[in-house]
N, C-alpha and C positions, 0 to 999 in steps of 0.2 A: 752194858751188856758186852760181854767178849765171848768168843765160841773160839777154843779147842780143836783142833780137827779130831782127836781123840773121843771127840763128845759125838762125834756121828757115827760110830763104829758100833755104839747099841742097836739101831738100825740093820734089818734083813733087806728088807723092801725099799732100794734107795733110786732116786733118778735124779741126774741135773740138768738143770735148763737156764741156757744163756739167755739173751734177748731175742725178742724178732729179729731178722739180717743182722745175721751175727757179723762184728769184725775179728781182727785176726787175737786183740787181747781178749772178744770173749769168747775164742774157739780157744786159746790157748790157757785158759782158767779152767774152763771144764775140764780140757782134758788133761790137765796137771789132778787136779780132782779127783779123777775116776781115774787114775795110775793112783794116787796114793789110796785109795779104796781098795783098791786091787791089790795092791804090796798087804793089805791086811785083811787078806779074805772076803771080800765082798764082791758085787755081779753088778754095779752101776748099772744101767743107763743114761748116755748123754743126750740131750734134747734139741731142737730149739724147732719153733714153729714161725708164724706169720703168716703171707703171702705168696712166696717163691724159696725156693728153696738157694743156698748160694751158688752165684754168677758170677762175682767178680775172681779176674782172673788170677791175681797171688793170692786168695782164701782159696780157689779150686785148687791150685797147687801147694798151698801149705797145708791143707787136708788129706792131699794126695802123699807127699812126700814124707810128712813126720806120721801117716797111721794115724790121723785122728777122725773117730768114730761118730764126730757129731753126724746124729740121724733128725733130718729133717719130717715133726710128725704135725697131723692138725687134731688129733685124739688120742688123749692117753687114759688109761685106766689107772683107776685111784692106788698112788702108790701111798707106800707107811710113810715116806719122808721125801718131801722136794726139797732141790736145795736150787737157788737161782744165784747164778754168778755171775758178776758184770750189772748187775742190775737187782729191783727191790721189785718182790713178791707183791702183784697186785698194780705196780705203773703200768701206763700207757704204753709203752715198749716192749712191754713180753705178754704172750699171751696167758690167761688166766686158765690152769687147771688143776681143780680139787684136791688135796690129800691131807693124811693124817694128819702130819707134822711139816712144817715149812723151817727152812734155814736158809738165812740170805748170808753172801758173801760178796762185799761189794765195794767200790772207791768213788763214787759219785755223792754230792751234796745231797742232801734226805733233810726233808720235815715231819713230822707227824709221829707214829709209832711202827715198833719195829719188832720180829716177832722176838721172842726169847734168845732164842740160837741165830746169833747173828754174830757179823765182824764188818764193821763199815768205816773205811779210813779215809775219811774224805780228804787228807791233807796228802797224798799216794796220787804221783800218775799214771798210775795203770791194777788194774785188778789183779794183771800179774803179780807184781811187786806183794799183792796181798800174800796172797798162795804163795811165796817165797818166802814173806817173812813165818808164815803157820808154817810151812814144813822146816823150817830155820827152829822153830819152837818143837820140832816132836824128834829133832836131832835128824834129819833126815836130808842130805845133800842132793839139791836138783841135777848134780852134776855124773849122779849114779845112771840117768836115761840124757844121753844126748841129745834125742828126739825132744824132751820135754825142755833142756836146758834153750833150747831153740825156739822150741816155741813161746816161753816164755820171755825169750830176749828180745824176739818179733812182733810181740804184742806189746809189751812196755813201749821200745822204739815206732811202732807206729799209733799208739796214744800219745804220744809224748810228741808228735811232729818230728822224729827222725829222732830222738833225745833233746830237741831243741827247748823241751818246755819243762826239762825234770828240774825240780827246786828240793823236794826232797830227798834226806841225803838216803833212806830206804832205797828210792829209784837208782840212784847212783850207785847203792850196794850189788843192785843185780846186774845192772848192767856192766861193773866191772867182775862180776863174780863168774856169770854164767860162761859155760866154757860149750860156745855154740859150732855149729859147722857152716862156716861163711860161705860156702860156696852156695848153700841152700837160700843165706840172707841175702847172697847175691842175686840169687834169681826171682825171689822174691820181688825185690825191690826194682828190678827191669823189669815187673810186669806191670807193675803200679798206675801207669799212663795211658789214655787211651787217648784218640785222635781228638775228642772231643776236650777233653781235658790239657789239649798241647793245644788247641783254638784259645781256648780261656784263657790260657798263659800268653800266648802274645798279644791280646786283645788289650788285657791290659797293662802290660810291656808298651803297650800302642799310647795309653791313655795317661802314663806315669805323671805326675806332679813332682817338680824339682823347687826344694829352696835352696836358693845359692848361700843365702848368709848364715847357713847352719850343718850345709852341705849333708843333706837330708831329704828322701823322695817317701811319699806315700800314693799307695796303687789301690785300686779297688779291683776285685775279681770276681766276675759270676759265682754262684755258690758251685762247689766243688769239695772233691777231696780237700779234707785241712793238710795231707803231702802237698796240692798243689801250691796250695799257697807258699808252703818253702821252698816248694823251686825256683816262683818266681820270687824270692826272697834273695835265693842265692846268686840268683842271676842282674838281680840289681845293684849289687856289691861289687859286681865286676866291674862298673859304669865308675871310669877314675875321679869324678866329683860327688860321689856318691861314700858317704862312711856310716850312715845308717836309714833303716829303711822301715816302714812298717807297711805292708801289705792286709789287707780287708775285706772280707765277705759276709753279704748283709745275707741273713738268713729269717727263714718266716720267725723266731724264738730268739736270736741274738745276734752278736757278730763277733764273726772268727776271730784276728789277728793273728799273723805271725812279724815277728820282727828281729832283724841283725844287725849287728855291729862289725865294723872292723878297728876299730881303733877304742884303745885305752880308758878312755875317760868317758866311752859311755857302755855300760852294763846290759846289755840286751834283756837281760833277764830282769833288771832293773829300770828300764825304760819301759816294759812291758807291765810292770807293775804299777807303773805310773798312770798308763794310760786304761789300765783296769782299775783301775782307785774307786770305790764305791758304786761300782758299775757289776763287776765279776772279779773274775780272778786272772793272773797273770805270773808268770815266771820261767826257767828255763837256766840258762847259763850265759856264761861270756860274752859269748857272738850270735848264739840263736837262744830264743825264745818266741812265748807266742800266748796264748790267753783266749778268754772269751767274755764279753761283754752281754750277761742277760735284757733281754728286752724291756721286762715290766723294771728293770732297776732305770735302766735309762729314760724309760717313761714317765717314773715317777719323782726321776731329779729335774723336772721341765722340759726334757727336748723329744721333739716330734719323732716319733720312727720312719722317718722318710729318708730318701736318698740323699736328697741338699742337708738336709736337717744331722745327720750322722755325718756325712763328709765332712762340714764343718766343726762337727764336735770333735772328729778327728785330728783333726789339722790343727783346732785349737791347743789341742792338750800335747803334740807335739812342739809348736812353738814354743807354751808356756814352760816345756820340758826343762828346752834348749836356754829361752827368755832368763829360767830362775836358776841354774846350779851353777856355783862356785868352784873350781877347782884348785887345790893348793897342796904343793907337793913339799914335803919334808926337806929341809936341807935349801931350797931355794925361798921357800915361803919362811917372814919372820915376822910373828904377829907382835905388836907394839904392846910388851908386858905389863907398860905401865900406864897401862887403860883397864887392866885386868884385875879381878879381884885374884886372891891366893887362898886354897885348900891345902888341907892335908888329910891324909888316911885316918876315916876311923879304925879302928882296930875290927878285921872281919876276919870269919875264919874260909880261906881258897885252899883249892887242889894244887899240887904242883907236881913235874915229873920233868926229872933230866936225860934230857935225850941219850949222853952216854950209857943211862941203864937199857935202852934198849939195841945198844949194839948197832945204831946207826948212822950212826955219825962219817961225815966226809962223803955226803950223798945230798940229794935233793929230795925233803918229804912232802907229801900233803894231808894236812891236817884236817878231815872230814868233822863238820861240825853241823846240826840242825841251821844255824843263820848261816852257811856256804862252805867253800874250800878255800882254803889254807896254804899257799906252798913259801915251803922256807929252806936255809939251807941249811943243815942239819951239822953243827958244831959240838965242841966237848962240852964249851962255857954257853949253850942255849938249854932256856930251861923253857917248858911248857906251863902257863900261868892257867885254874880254871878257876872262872869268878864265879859272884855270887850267882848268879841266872845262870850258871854253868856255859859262861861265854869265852872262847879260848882266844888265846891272843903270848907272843914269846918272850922273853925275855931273857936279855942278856946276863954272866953270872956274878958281874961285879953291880947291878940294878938289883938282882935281887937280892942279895946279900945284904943291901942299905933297905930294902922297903920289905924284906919278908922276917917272920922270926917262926924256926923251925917248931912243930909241936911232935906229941908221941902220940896222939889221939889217933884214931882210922878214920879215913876221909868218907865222906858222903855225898855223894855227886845230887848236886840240886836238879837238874835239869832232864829232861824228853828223851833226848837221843845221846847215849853214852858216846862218846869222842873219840876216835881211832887216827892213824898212822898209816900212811901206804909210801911205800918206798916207789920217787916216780919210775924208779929204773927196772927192780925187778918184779915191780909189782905188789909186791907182798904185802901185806893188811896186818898191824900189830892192834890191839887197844891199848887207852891209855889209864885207862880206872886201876886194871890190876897190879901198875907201879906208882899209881897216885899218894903220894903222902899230903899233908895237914901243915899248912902255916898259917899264920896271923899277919896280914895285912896292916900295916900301919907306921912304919919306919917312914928313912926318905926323906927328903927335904921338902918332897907335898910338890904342887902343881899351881899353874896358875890355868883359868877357865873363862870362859863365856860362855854363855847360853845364848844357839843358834837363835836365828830368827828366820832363815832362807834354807836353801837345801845346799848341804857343804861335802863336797867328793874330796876325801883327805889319802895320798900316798905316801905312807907311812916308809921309814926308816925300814923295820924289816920284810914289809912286801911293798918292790917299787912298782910291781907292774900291777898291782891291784888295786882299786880305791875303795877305801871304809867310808861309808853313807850316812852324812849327819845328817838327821830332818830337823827342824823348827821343833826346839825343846829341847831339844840333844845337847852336849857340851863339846866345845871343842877345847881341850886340854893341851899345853906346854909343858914337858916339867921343868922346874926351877934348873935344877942343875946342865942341863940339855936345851937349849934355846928353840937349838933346830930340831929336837924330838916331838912333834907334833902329832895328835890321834881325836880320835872322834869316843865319846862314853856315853852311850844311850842314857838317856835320861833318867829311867829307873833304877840302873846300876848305878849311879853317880849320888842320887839319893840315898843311898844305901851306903856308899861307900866315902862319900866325903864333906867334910864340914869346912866353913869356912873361918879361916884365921883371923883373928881380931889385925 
């Protein structure tokens, strides 16, 4: 199923309805909503019911200050068309009222069935992000209402734990896109804490757990705002034996996490997936990240829902974090070749694009791709490689020249999310599809490889300050001709792409 925002405009008789206690991304979805309704002739009303109407103190002021109309009702009269945003028609979380026709609009995990006119992205952190990419789809720029472009920047940022949990490069789109008014974000965000909520933080600030041999603390925090929990995130960071942290809040349904990094070789966004690994979900970026572990997953992998019984699940899969990954860096790391078996390229057909065609060269870019970001420094002789799973990764122009051979055919991008360019300096956002040409894979003097067995953080030649992520299965590759050219090739790509030389 996909819905159109086009497809609701048959509709006279329309009303949206967030969740019960609404937050600020599903105050900021409706009312992106019922603007674009509006921009096309229609009389919306915005909804939400429950118990109390909103209290907390930055939704009473980002209600107040961007004009947004959510009317708190406990009776509605049967409209032609509900549409519920932030949430699925008929959960436990919104309250249940009659109508003709139902349309959900939403970014939460869903089972079961869904009605026709739906959009549910459950791999999106924020329902913002939804309603940006549909009105991205009806050519319509958020950035036409101020008001809207904010509110949608303030509800992505607080789903996302401050941006600390965005994994999808969609989130990353709005968030670098929207053109917000800070002073409003700023106020928002100094209303955020209450006295009770500044107790919870030092409480357990009071109770931290420190491992020295991994220089690494994990905290546990009454349940609370998931902001609080990155405050005291950020605030444990500060503490000079301290270079990553995961902080925890046992909830009646799951537990929170948020977690940081300050140093290189470990991935926040990537330590947080780890410790979500069959449990929930996990991600973020760099230095912050954060996640949530469901209940019945954890119950049903053997461990007790109890306080002892989660604490130490915790702490375990920390340890084992630190215990298992490898790190080896290009240029200093030289794996003993002749332990290794040797490939070469099948013949496949990749994208490829030279950075001089885009006129931006002698700059620093980042290359936005579905598996993360990218940054390079943008040369005459750097070309853009897109493989077969549509995985980017650079390449210098005397490498390609020996392992590519040019075609005249038009490229066809295999993959999810088409692949873009943002100049770090001024910003600017190019794609790279519309100067993608077609070559053939399989020149080169070929590679020598292993298949991992552990988890291997490789800092590759053209990004030093990033690490490429081999798990158990993955390849870690040399090529022949480069010793010290070291890189990680997921598994499946590597199946696809290379055979081994007698």
């Amino acid at each position: 199923m996909s819905l159109q925002l086009r497809d609701l405009l048959k509709f006279s008789d329309i009303v949206i309805q967030c969740h019960d206690n609404p937050d600020a991304d599903a105050l900021a979805s409706g009312f992106t909503l019922k603007w674009y309704l509006e921009k096309n002739g229609k009389t919306p009303r915005f909804i939400y019911s429950g118990k109390f109407p909103v209290s907390k103190s930055n939704l009473v002021l980002m209600k107040e200050i961007l004009k947004i109309p959510a009317e708190f009702v406990t009776e509605l009269e049967k409209p032609e068309l509900l549409i519920t945003v932030d949430c699925r028609y008929g959960e436990s979380n919104v309250t249940r009222f009659e109508a003709d026709n139902i349309a959900v609009i939403d970014h939460h995990q869903f089972s079961g069935t869904l009605p026709e006119m739906s959009e549910v992205r459950s791999n999106y952190g924020s329902c913002a992000t939804v309603l940006f990419e549909l009105l991205k789809n009806e050519g319509i720029d958020i950035n036409e209402d101020t008001d809207i472009a904010t509110a949608l920047y303030y509800g992505l940022m607080t789903d996302t734990g401050g941006f600390a949990e965005i994994s999808h490069p969609a989130d990353k789109d709005l968030r670098d896109c929207a053109k917000y008014r800070n002073t409003d974000i700023v106020l928002f965000k100094n209303s955020n804490l209450s006295r009770e909520e500044l107790s919870i933080a030092g409480e357990a600030l009071n109770n931290a757990y420190y491992n020295d041999d991994y220089s690494y603390s994990v905290v546990e925090a009454k349940p609370c705002d998931p902001n609080i929990l990155g405050i005291i995130s950020d605030m444990l960071l500060e503490v000079d034996s301290i270079n990553t942290c995961l902080v925890y809040s046992i909830l009646p349904f799951g537990v929170k996490i948020s977690v940081r990094s300050c140093v290189k070789e470990v991935k926040a966004s990537e330590l947080a997936g780890y410790i979500a690994e069959g449990l929930g979900g996990g991600g973020g970026h760099l230095v912050k990240a954060g996640g949530f572990l469901k209940k019945d997953l954890i119950e049903s992998g053997g461990t007790e829902y109890t306080k002892e019984a989660l604490e130490k699940l915790l702490n375990s899969r920390m340890e084992s974090y630190f215990a298992e990954s490898v790190v080896l860096i290009a240029g200093q790391h030289m794996e003993d070749v002749s332990k290794l078996e040797r490939y070469k390229k099948i013949p496949v057909r990749v994208g490829y694009v030279k950075l001089s065609d885009l006129g931006q060269t002698g700059t620093k870019l980042l290359i936005r791709t579905l598996e993360g970001d990218v940054d390079i420094d943008a040369t005459d002789d750097t070309y853009i490689i897109i493989g077969v799973e549509g995985e980017i990764y650079p390449c210098k122009k005397n490498k390609f020249e020996s392992s590519y051979t040019l075609t005249d055919e038009p490229y066809e991008f295999p993959g999810e999310y088409p692949p873009s360019v943002i100049n770090s300096v001024s910003g600017e956002r190019f794609e790279l599809l519309p100067l993608a040409g077609s070559a053939i894979a399989g020149g080169g003097g070929g590679i020598y490889a292993r298949q991992l067995t552990k988890r291997v953080k490789v800092f590759t030649t053209w990004d030093p300050d990033k690490y490429y992520l081999g798990l158990p299965g993955d390849f870690l590759a040399v090529r022949t001709d480069d010793l010290s050219d070291i890189y990680i090739i997921a598994k499946e790509v590597f199946i696809k792409t290379y055979k081994r030389q007698p």
